[in-house]
C-alpha positions, -999 to 999 in steps of 0.1 A, spaced: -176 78 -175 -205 55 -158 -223 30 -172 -254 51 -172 -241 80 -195 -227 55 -218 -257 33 -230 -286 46 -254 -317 59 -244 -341 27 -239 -364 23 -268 -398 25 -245 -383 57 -225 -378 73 -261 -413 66 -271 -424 83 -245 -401 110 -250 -417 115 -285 -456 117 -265 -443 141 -242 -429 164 -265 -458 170 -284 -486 167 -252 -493 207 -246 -499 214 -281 -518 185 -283 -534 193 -248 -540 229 -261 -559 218 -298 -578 193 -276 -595 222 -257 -599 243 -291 -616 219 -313 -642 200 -286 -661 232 -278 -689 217 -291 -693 183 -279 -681 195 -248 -713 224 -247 -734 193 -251 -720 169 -222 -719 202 -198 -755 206 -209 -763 168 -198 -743 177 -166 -764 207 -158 -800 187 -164 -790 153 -145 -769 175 -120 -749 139 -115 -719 125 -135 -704 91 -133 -668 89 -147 -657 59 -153 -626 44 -172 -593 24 -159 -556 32 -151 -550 62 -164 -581 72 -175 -593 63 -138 -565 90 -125 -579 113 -142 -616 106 -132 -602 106 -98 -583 143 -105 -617 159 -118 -638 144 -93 -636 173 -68 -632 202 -97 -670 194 -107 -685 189 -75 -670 223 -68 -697 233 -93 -723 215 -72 -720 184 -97 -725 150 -75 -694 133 -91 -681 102 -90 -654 84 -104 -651 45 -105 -631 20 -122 -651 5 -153 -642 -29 -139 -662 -19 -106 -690 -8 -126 -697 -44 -142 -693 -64 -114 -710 -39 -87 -730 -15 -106 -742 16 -91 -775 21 -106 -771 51 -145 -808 68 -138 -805 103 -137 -768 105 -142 -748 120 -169 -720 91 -180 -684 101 -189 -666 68 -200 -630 73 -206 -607 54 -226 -572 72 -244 -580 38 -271 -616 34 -269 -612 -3 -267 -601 -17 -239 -617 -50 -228 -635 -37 -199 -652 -10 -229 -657 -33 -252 -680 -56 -225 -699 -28 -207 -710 -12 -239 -721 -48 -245 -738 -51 -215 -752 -15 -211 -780 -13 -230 -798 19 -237 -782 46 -212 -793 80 -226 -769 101 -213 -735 84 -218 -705 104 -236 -669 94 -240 -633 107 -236 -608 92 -260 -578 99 -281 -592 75 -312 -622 89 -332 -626 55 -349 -626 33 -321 -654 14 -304 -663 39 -279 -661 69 -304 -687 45 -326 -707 35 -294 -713 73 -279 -710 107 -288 -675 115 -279 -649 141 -269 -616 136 -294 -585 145 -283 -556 155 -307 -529 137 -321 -543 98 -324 -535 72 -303 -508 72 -277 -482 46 -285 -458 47 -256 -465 26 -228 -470 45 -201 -497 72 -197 -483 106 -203 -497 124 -234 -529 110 -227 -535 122 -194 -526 160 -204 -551 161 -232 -576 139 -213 -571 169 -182 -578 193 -216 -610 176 -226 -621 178 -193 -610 220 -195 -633 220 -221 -660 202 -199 -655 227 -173 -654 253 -190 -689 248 -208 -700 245 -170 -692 281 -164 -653 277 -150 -625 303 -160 -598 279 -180 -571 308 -182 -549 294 -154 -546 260 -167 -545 272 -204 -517 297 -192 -505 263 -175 -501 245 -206 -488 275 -228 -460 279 -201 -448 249 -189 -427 250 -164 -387 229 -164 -385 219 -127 -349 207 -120 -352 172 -109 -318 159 -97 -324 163 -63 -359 149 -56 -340 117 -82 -310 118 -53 -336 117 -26 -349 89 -37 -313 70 -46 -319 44 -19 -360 35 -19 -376 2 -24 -408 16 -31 -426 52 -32 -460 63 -16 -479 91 -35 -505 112 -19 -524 143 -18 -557 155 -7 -578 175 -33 -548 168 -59 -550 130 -48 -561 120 -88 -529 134 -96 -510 115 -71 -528 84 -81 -518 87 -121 -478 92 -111 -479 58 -86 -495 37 -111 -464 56 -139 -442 46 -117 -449 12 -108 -459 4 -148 -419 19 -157 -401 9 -125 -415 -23 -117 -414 -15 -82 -450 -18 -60 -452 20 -55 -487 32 -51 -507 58 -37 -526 67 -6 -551 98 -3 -537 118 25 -564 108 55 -557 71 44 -524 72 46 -527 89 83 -548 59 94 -522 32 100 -504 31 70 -479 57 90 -461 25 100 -440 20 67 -425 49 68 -387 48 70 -355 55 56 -361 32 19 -397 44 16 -397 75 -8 -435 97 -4 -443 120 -32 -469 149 -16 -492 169 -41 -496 206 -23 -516 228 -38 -531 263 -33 -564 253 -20 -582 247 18 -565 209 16 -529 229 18 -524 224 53 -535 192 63 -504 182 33 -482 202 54 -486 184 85 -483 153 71 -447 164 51 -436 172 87 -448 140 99 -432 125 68 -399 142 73 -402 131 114 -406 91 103 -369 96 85 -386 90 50 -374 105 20 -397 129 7 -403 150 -25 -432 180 -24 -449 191 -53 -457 225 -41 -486 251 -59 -500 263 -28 -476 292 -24 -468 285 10 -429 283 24 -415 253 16 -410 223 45 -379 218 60 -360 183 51 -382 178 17 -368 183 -18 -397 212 -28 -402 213 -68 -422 247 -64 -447 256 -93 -465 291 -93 -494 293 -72 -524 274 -81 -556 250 -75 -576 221 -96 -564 219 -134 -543 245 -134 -522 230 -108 -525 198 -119 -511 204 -160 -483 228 -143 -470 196 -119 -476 164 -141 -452 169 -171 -424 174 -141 -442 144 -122 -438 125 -156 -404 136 -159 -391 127 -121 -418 92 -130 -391 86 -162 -358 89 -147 -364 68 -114 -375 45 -137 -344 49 -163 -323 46 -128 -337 13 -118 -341 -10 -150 -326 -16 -180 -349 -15 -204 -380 10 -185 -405 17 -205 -409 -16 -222 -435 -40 -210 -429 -73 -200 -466 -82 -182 -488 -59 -201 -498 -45 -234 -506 -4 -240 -544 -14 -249 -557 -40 -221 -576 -64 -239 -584 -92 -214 -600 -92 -181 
């Protein structure tokens, strides 16, 4: 018997074990009981016809994932890192502001709220109805308090819910992605884990799923403690091809949108540099030869997205369980980021 089936779950892994379990009926409550506030922001969306997401790490991921489903509704959307925001501003006027925080009081929240002044149109995302932001703005609560785990998983679900609701308000059918989180789907993971047995590092990417792609590199560094990190698919075309190679892993979002084949022709280019590479497919198409495929039922925008990330966070949990001792315990960083 190894040395891996012997020794106890890590305590950090198991803590987020005990988010995960709970993060579709938490995901699912979120998107019932925010009908309201989220009527109002969608109302605020509709007048200023421009939203500004802002927020960091995961929260940021997830601006970055929702970014494309609202300017699909003609929304001019932008997300961009709350730290950007108070050392480059890009001028509120006119624009409907989402700030996102799963504690509500992260430094970076605490100083721009500070700073601010009177913005009329601000609204928050958080998972703690008595923290700073949820004080400061009127605010979408998700269920189930405060994430205690270290890395983002729970939080990003029911953040992606809040946003449902959001989207919903703004005229968007939420049956897929509901159907999504009432049916989750159990991927089998061993493989695209085996494919990745000998990488230094792994590369994320997508094109309208890139948000997605962006929340599982930064999981995976936080747990792993290896630099992986992610590259939108045209970016990653434009020189950073080079890398590519037997010990860099690439992790491609596919899904069942107008973006699907420009990710297919960069899996085959992928799979033609010799790296190791894992597809997370909704788009319905066949699968690419030489990639481990974890297929998922056809499907674009949130519903793809809350089909692929609990296997994403699963695949995220066990590289990391396979590469250090303790994952899932911090040894640079705290949940809630309290300094600059």
């Amino acid at each position: 018997m190894t040395m891996t089936a012997t020794r106890s779950r890590p305590v950090g892994l198991a803590a987020i074990d005990r988010e995960m379990a709970r993060q579709h009926a938490d995901a699912r409550a979120s998107f019932e009981h925010n009908t309201a506030m989220a009527a109002e922001v969608a109302a605020s969306i509709r007048k200023t016809g421009r939203l500004l997401l802002l927020g960091m790490g995961g929260s940021h991921a997830v601006g970055r994932a929702v970014e494309p489903l609202y300017r699909a509704h003609g929304i001019d959307a932008l997300a961009l890192p709350l730290s950007e925001q108070l050392g480059q501003p890009v001028p509120l006027d006119g624009k409907t502001v989402l700030v996102t925080s799963q504690s509500g009081e992260s430094a970076e929240v605490v100083r721009w709220f500070a700073e601010a002044g009177s913005v009329a149109e601000v609204f928050g995302l958080t998972l703690e109805g008595g923290s700073l932001l949820a004080r400061t703005a009127p605010c979408l609560v998700g269920a189930g308090g405060t994430e205690l785990a270290f890395a983002a998983t729970r939080s990003l679900t029911v953040t992606f819910a809040l946003h449902l609701a959001i989207l919903a308000a703004l005229g968007e059918d939420p049956s897929a992605a509901l159907g999504a989180l009432d049916h989750k789907q159990d991927n089998d993971i061993l493989q695209a884990l085996a494919a990745f047995a000998e990488v230094t590092t792994i590369v994320t990417s997508g094109r309208r799923l890139q948000g997605v792609a962006e929340a599982l590199a930064l999981g995976l560094t936080e747990l792993s403690r290896l630099p992986c990190f992610s590259l939108e698919g045209g970016q990653l075309r434009h020189g950073p091809m080079e890398m590519l190679g037997p010990k860099i892993g690439v992790i491609l979002f596919r899904g069942d949108d107008p973006t699907a084949e420009l990710v297919t022709a960069m899996a085959l280019s992928v799979v033609e540099a010799g790296a190791p590479l894992v597809i997370f497919d909704a788009s319905g198409q066949s699968p690419v030869a030489g990639a481990v495929t974890l297929s998922f039922k056809p499907a674009s925008g949130l519903a793809a997205i809350v089909a692929m990330l609990p296997v994403a966070q699963r695949l995220m949990i066990a590289f990391a369980d396979s590469r250090v001792d303790n994952a899932g315990t911090p040894v640079r960083s705290t949940k809630i980021t309290r300094s600059e």
